[in-house]
MARSEGU-772094 format. One record per residue (C-alpha): x, y, z; residue in one letter. Coordinates in Angstrom, 2 decimals, always signed. Layout:
<site><east>X</east><north>Y</north><up>Z</up><code>A</code></site>
...
This chain:
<site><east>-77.89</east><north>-120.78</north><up>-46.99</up><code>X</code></site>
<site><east>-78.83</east><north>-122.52</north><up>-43.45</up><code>X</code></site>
<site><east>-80.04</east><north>-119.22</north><up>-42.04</up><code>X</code></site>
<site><east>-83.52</east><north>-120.76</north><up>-41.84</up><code>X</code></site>
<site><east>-82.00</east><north>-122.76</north><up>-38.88</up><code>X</code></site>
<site><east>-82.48</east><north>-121.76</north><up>-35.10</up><code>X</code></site>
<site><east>-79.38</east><north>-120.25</north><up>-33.66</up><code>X</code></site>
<site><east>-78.29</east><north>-122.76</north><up>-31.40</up><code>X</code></site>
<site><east>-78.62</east><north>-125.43</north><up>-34.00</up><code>X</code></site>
<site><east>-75.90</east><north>-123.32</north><up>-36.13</up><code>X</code></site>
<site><east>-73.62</east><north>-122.69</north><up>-33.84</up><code>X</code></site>
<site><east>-73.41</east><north>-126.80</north><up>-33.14</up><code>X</code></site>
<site><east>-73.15</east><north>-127.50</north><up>-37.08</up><code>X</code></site>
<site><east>-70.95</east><north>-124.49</north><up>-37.45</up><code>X</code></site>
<site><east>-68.63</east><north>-125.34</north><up>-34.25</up><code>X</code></site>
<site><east>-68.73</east><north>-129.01</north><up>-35.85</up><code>X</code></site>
<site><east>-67.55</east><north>-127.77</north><up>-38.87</up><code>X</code></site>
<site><east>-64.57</east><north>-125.27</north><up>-37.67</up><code>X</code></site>
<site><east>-63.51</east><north>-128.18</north><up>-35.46</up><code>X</code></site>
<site><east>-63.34</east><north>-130.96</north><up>-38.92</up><code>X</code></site>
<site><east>-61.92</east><north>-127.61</north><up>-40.71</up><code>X</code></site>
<site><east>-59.12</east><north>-126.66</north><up>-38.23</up><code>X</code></site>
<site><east>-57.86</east><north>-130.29</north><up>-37.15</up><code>X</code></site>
<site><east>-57.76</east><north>-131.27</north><up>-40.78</up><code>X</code></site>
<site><east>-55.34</east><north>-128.26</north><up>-42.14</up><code>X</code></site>
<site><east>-53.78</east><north>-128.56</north><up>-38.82</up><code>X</code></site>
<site><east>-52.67</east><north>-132.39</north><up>-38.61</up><code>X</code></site>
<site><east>-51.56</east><north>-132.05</north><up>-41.95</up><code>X</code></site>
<site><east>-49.52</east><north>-128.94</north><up>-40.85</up><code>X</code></site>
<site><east>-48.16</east><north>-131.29</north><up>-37.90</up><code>X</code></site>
<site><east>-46.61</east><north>-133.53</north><up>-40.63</up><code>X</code></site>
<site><east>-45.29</east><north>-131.05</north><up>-42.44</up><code>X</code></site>
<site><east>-43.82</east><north>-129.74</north><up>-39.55</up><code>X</code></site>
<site><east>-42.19</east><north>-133.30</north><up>-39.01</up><code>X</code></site>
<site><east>-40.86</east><north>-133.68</north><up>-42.38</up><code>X</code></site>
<site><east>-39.26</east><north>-130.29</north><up>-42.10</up><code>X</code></site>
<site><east>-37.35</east><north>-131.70</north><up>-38.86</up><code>X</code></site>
<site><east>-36.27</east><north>-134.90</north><up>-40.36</up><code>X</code></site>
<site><east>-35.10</east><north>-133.35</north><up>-43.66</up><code>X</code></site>
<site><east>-33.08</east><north>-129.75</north><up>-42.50</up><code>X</code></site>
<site><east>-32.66</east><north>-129.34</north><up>-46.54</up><code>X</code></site>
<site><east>-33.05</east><north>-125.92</north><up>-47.43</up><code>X</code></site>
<site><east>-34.58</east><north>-126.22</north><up>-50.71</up><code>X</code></site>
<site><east>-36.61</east><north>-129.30</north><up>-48.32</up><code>X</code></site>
<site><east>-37.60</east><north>-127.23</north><up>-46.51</up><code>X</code></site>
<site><east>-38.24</east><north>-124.11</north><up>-48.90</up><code>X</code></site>
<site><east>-40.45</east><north>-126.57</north><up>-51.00</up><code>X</code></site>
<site><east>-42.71</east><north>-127.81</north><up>-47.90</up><code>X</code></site>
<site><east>-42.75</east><north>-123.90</north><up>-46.71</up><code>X</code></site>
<site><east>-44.59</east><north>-123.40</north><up>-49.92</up><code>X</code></site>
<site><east>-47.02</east><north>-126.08</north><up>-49.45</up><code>X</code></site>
<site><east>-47.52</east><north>-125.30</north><up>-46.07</up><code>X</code></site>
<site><east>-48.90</east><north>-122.11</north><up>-46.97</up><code>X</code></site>
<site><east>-51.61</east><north>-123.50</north><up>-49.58</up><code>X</code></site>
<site><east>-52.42</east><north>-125.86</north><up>-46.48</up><code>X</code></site>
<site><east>-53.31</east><north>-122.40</north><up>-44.30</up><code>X</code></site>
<site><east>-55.03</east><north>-121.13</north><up>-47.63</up><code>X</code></site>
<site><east>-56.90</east><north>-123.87</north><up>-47.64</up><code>X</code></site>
<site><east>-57.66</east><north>-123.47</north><up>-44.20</up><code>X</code></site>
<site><east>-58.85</east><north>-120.20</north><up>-44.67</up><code>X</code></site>
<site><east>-61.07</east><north>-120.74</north><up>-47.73</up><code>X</code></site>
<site><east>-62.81</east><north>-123.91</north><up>-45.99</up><code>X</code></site>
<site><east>-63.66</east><north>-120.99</north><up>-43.42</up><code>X</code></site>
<site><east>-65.11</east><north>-118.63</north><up>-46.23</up><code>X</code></site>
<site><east>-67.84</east><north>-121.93</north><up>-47.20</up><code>X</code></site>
<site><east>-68.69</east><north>-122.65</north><up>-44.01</up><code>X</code></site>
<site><east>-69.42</east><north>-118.93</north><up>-43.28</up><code>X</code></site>
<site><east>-71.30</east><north>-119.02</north><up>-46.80</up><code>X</code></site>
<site><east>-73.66</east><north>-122.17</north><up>-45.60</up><code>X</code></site>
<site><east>-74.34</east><north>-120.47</north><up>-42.01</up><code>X</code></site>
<site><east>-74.57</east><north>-116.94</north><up>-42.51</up><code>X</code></site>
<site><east>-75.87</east><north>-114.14</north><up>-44.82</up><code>X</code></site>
<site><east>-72.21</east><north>-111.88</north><up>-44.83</up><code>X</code></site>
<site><east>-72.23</east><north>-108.78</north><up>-46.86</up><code>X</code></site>
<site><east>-68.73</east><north>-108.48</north><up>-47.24</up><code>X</code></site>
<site><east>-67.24</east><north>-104.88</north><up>-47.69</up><code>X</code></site>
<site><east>-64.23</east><north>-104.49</north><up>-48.66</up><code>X</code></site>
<site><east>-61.60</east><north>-101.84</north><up>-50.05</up><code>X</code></site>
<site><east>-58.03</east><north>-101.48</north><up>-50.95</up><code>X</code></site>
<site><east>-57.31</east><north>-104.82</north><up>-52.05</up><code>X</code></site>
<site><east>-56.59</east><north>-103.69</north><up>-56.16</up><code>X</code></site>
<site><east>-53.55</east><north>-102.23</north><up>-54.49</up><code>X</code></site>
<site><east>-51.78</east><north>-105.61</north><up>-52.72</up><code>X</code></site>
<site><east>-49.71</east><north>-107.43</north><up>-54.66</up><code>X</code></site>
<site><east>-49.48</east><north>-111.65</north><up>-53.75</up><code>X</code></site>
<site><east>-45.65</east><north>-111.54</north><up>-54.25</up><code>X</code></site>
<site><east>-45.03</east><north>-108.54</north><up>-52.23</up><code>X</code></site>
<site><east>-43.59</east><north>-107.96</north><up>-48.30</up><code>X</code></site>
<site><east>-46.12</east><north>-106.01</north><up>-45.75</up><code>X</code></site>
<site><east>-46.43</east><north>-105.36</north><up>-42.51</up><code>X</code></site>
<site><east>-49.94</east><north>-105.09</north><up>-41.24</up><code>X</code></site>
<site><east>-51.17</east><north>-103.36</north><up>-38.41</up><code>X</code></site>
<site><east>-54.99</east><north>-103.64</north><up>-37.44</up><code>X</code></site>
<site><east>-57.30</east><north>-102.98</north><up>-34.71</up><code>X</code></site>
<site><east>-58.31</east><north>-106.34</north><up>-33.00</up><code>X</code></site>
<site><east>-62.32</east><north>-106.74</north><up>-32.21</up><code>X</code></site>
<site><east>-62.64</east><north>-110.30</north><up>-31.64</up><code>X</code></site>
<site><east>-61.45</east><north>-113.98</north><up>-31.89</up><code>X</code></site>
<site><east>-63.62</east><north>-113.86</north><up>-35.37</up><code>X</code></site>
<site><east>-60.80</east><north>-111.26</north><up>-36.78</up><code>X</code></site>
<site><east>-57.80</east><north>-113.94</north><up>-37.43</up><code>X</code></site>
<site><east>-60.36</east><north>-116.22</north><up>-39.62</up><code>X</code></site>
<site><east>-62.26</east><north>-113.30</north><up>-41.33</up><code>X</code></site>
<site><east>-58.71</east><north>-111.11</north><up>-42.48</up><code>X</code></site>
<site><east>-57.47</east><north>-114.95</north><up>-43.71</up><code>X</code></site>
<site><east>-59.79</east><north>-115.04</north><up>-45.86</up><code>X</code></site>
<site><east>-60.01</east><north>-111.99</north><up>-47.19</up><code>X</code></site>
<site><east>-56.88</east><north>-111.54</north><up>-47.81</up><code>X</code></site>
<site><east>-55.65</east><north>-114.86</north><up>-48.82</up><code>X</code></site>
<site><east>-55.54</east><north>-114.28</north><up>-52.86</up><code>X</code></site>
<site><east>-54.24</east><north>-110.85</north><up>-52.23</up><code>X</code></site>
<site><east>-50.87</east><north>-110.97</north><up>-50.27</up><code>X</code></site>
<site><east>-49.12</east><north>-114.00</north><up>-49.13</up><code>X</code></site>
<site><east>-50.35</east><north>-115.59</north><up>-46.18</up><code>X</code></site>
<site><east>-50.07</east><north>-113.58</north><up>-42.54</up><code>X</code></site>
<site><east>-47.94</east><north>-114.64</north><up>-40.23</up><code>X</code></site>
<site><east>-47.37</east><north>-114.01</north><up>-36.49</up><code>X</code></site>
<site><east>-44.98</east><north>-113.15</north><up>-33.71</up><code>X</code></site>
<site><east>-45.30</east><north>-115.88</north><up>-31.24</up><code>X</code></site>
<site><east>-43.80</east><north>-116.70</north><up>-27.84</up><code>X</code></site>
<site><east>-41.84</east><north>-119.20</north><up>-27.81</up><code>X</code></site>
<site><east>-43.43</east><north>-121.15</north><up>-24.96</up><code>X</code></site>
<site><east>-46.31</east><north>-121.38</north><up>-27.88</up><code>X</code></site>
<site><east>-43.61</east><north>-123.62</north><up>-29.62</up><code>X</code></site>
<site><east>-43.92</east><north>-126.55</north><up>-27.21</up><code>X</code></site>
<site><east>-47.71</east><north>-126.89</north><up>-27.33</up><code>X</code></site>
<site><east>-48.72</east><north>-130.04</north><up>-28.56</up><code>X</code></site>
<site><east>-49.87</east><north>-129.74</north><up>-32.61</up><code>X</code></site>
<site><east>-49.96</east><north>-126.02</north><up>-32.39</up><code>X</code></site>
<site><east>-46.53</east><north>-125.55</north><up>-31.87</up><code>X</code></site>
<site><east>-45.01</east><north>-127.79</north><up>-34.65</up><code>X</code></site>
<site><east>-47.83</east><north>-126.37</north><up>-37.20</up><code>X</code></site>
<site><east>-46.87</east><north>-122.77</north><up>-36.69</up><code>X</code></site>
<site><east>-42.94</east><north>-123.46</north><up>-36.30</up><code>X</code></site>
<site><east>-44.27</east><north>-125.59</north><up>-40.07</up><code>X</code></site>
<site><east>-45.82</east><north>-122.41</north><up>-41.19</up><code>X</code></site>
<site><east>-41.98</east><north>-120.40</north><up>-40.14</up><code>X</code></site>
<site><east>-43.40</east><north>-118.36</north><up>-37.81</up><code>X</code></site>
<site><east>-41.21</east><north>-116.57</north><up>-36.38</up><code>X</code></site>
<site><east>-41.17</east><north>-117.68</north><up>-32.16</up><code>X</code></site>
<site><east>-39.88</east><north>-114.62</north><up>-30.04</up><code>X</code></site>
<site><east>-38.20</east><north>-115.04</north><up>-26.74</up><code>X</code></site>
<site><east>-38.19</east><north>-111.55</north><up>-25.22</up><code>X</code></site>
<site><east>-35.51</east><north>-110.82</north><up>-22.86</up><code>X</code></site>
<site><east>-37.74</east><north>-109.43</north><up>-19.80</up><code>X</code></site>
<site><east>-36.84</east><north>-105.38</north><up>-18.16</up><code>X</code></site>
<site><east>-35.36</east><north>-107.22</north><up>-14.94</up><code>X</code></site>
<site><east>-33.14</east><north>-109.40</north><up>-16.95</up><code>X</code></site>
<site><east>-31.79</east><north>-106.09</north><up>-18.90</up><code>X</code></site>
<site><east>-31.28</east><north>-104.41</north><up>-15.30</up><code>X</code></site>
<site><east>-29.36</east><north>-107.24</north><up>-13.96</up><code>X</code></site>
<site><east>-27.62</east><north>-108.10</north><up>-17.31</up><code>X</code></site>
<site><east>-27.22</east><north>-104.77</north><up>-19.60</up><code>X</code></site>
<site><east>-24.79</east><north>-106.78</north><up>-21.65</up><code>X</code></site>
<site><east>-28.42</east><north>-108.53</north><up>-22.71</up><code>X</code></site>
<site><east>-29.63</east><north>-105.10</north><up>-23.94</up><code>X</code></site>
<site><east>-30.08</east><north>-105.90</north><up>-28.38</up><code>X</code></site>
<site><east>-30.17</east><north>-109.33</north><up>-28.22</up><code>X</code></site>
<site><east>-33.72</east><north>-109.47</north><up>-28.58</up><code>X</code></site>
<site><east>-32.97</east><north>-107.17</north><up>-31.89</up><code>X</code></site>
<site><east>-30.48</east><north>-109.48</north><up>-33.16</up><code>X</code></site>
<site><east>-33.13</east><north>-112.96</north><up>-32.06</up><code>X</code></site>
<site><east>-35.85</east><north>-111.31</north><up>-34.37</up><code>X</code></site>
<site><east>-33.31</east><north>-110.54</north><up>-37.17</up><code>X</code></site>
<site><east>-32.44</east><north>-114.20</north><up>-37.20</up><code>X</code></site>
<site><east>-35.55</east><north>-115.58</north><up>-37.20</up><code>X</code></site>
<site><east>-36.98</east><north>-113.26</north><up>-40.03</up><code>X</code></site>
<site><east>-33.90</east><north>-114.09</north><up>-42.49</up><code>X</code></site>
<site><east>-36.43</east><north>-116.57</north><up>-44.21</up><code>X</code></site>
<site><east>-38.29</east><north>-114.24</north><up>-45.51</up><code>X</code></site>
<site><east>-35.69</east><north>-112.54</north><up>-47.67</up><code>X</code></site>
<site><east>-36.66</east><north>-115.03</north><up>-50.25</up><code>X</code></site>
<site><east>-39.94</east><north>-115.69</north><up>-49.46</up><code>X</code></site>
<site><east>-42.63</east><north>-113.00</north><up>-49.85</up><code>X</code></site>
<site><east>-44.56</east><north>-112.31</north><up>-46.31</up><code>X</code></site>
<site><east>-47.26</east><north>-110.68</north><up>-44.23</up><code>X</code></site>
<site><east>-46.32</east><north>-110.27</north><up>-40.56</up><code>X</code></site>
<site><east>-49.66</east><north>-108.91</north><up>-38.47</up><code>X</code></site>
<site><east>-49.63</east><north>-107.29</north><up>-35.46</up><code>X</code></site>
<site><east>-52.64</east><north>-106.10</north><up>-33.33</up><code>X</code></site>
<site><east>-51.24</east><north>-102.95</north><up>-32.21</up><code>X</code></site>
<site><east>-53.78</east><north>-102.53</north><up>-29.33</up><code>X</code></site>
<site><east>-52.16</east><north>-105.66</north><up>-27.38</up><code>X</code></site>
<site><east>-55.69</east><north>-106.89</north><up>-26.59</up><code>X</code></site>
<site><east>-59.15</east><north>-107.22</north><up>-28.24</up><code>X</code></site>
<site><east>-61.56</east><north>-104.70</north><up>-27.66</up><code>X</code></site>
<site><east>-64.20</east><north>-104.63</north><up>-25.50</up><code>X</code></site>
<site><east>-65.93</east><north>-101.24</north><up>-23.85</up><code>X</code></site>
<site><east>-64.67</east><north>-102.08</north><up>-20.63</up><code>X</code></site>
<site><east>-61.33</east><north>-102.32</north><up>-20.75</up><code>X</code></site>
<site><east>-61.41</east><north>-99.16</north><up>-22.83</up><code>X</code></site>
<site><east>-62.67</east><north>-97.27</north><up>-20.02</up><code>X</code></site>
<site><east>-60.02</east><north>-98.64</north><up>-17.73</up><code>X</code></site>
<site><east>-57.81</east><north>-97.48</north><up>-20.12</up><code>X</code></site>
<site><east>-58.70</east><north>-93.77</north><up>-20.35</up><code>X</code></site>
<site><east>-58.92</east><north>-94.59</north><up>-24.16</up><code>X</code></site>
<site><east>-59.40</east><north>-90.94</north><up>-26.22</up><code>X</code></site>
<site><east>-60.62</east><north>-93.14</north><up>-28.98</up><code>X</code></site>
<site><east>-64.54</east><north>-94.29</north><up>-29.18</up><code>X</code></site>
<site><east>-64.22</east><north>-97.23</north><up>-30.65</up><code>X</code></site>
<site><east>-60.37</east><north>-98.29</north><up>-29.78</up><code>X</code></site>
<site><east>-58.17</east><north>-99.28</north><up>-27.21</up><code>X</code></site>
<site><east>-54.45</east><north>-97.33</north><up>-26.92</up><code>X</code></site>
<site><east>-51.58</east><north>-98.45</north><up>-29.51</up><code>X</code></site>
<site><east>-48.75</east><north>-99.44</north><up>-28.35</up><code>X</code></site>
<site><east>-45.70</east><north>-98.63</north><up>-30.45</up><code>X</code></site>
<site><east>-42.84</east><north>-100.79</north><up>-28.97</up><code>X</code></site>
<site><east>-43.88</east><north>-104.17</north><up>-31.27</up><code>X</code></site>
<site><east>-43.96</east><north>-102.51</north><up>-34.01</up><code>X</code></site>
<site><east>-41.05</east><north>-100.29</north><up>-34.13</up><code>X</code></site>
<site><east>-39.27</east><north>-103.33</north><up>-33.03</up><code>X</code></site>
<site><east>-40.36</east><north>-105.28</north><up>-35.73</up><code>X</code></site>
<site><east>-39.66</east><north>-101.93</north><up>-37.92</up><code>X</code></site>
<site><east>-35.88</east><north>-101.79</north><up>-36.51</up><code>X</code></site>
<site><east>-35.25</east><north>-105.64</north><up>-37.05</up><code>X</code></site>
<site><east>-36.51</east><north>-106.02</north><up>-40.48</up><code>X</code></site>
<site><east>-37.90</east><north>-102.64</north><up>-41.72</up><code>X</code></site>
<site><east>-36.11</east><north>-102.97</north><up>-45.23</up><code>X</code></site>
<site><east>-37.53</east><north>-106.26</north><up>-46.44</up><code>X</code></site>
<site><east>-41.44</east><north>-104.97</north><up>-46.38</up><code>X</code></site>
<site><east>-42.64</east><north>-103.38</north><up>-49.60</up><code>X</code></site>
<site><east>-45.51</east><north>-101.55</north><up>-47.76</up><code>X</code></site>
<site><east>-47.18</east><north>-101.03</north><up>-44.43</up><code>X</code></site>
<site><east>-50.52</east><north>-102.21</north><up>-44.45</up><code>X</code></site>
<site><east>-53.46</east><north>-99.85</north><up>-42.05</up><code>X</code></site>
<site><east>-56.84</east><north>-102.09</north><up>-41.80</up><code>X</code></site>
<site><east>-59.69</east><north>-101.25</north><up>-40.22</up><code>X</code></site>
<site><east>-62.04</east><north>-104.25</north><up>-39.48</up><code>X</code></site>
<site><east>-65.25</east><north>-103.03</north><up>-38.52</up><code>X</code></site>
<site><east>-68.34</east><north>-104.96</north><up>-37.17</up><code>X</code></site>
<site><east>-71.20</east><north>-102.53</north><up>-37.70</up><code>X</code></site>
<site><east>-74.14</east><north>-104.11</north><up>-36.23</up><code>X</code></site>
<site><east>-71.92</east><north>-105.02</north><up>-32.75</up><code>X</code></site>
<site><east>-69.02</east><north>-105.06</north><up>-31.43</up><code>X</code></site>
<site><east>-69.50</east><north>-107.94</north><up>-28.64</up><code>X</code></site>
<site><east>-69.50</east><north>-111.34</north><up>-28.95</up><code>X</code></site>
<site><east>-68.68</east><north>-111.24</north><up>-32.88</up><code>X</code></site>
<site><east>-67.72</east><north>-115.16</north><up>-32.66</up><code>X</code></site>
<site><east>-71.06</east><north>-116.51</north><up>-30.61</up><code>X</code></site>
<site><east>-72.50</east><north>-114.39</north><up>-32.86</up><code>X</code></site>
<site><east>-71.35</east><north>-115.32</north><up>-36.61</up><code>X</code></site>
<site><east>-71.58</east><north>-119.09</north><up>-35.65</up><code>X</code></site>
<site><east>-75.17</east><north>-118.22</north><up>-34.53</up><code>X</code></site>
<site><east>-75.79</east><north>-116.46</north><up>-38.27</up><code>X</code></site>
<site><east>-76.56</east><north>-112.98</north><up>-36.82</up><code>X</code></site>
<site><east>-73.79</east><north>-111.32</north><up>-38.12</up><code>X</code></site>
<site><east>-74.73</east><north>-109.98</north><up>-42.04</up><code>X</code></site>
<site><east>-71.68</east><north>-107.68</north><up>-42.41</up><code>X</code></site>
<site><east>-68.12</east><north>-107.14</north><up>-41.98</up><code>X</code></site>
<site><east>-66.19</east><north>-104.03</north><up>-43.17</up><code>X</code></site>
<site><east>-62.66</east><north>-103.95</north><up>-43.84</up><code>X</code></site>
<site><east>-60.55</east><north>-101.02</north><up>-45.13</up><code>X</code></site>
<site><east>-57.00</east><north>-101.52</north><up>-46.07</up><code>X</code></site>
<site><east>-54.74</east><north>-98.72</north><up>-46.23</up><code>X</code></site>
<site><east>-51.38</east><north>-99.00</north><up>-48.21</up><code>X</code></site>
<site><east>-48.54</east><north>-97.04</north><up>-46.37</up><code>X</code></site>
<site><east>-45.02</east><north>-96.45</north><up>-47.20</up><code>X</code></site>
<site><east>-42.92</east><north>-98.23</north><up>-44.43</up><code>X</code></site>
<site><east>-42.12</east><north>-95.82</north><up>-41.90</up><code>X</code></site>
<site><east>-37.89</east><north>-96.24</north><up>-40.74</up><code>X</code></site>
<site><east>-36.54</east><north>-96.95</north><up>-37.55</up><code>X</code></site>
<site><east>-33.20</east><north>-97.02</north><up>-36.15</up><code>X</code></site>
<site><east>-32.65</east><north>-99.29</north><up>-33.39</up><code>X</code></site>
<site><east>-29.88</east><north>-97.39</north><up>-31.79</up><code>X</code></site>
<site><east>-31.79</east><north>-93.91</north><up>-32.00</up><code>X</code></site>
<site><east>-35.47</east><north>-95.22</north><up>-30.93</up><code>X</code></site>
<site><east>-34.26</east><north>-97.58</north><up>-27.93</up><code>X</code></site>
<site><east>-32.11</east><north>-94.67</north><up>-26.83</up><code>X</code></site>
<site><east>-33.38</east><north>-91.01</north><up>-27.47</up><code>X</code></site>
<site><east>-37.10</east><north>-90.86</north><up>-26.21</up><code>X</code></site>
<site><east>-38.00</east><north>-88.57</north><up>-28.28</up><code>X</code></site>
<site><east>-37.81</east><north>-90.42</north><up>-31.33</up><code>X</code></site>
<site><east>-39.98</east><north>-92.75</north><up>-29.68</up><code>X</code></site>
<site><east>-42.92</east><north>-89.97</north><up>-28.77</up><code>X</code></site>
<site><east>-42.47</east><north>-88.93</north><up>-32.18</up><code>X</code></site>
<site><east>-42.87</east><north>-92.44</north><up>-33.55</up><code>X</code></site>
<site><east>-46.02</east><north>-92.79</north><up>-30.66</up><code>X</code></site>
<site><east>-47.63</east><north>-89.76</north><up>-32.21</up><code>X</code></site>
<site><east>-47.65</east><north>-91.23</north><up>-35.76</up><code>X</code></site>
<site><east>-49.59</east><north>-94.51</north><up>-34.13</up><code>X</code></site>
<site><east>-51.74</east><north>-92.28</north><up>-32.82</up><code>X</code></site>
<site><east>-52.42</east><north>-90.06</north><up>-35.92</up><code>X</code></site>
<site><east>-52.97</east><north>-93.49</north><up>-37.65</up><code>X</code></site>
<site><east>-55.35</east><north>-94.61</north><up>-34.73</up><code>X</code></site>
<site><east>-57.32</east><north>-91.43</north><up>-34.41</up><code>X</code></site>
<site><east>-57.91</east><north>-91.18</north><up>-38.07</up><code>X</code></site>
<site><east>-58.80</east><north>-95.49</north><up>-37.60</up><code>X</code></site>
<site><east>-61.26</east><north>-94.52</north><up>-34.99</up><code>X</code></site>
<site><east>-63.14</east><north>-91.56</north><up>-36.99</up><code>X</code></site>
<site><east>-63.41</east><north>-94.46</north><up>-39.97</up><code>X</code></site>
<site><east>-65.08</east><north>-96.97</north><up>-37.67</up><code>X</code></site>
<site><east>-67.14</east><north>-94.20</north><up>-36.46</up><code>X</code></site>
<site><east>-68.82</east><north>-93.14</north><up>-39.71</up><code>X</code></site>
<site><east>-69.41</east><north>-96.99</north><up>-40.82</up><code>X</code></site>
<site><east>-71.17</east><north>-97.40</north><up>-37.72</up><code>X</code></site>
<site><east>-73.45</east><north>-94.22</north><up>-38.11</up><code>X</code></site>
<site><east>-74.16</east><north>-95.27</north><up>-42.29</up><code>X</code></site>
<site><east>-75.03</east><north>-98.38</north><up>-41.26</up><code>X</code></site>
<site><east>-78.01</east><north>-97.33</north><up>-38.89</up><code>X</code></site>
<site><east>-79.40</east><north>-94.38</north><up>-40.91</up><code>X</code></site>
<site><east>-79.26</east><north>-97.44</north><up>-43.45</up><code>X</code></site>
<site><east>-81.28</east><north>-99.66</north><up>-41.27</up><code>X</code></site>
């Protein structure tokens, strides 16, 4: 709608508006969060859970009009007929940007119920942040580290039996948990450092999710596979969409059965865990022939 504008002046109006956006649904998150402390009611605090979540829909919709009024998005878009709002999922995606969080929000926020992430727990004492998240239940991890395990074995599952605890919420209360698989966004370089085999993605790494998998593998309904392609670039997506120069996204979601993990077998026979490796890898080198043939119909399109 403001395309017409120069670049830099949308990316000041655009910045202006994420800012009013994000410390609106935020502060109200904050008092949410405060209620929640000063009334430790369960069905309290399973009431303002629920109201917490249309405050991050919210969130995420205010996103979809400001992206309508600064840029000219084609959005494309499959696999959603096949989510169900009320259902459990795991998600794993590939991670391109700082523009993904905000763009798979909004897609997906009529769809399935609203994502949710694994966060350290230092995250939990960061002014507004913290207290919105902990608000939204996300679950805060504190990971025992491999030195602590050496010097303490006796250590050795608690992490298992910390992420157990902290998911028991969702039993009653249908959720998304995302996890970017590749640890890290993408960028050319550090797929070279890597040794990547993949053209267009970084290496999975199967520990968070089989951990995840292990902890609380029987409350998902289905494992979500999305591919979130940029196809005109895949730098600076961000600068880029809040200078209106982005005009398409791509998104593919894939609906898995959930794949089961033992604790005791995949922490302590490796070979389960290069067979469970393999299956990310399947998954990522089928992920990384999709992206591929986006790409190459979008230029013999141009």
């Amino acid at each position: 709608m403001l395309t017409f504008l120069p670049g830099p002046i949308l990316y000041i109006f655009s910045l202006t508006l994420l800012i009013i956006n994000t410390s609106l649904w935020g502060s109200l998150l904050t008092v949410g969060g405060i209620v929640k402390l000063l009334l430790p009611f369960k069905t309290v605090r399973s009431v303002l859970t629920k109201i917490m979540n249309r405050f991050m829909w919210a969130w995420a919709t205010c996103n979809g009009g400001i992206l309508f009024l600064i840029s000219n998005i084609e959005w494309d878009i499959s696999g959603l007929e096949k989510l169900d709002p009320n259902g459990w999922y795991l998600i794993i995606s590939n991670h391109v940007s700082g523009f993904d969080i905000a763009a798979q929000t909004y897609v997906l926020r009529n769809h399935i119920p609203m994502l949710k992430f694994f966060l350290k727990k230092e995250l939990l004492y960061v002014p507004i942040m913290g207290l919105g998240c902990w608000a939204l239940d996300m679950p805060f991890m504190d990971r025992t580290s491999p030195a602590k395990l050496k010097k303490n074995p006796k250590l050795r599952g608690k992490d298992l039996e910390t992420t157990r605890k902290a998911c028991e919420r969702f039993k009653d209360s249908p959720t998304s948990i995302i996890n970017y698989v590749e640890g890290s966004r993408f960028t050319e370089e550090k797929r070279l450092r890597q040794n990547s085999p993949y053209r267009h993605l970084l290496r999975p790494k199967a520990s968070g999710i089989a951990f995840t998998l292990s902890a609380m593998g029987e409350q998902f309904t289905n494992l979500l596979n999305i591919t979130l392609v940029y196809p005109e670039t895949s730098e600076r997506v961000l600068g880029n969409v809040m200078h209106g120069k982005i005009n398409k996204v791509v998104i593919r979601v894939d609906v898995l059965p959930v794949p089961h993990v033992d604790a005791n077998t995949y922490f302590n026979e490796p070979e389960t865990r290069v067979e469970f490796q393999r299956w990310l890898n399947k998954l990522w080198l089928d992920k990384d022939q999709l992206i591929d043939d986006v790409i190459q119909q979008h230029q013999q399109q141009k």
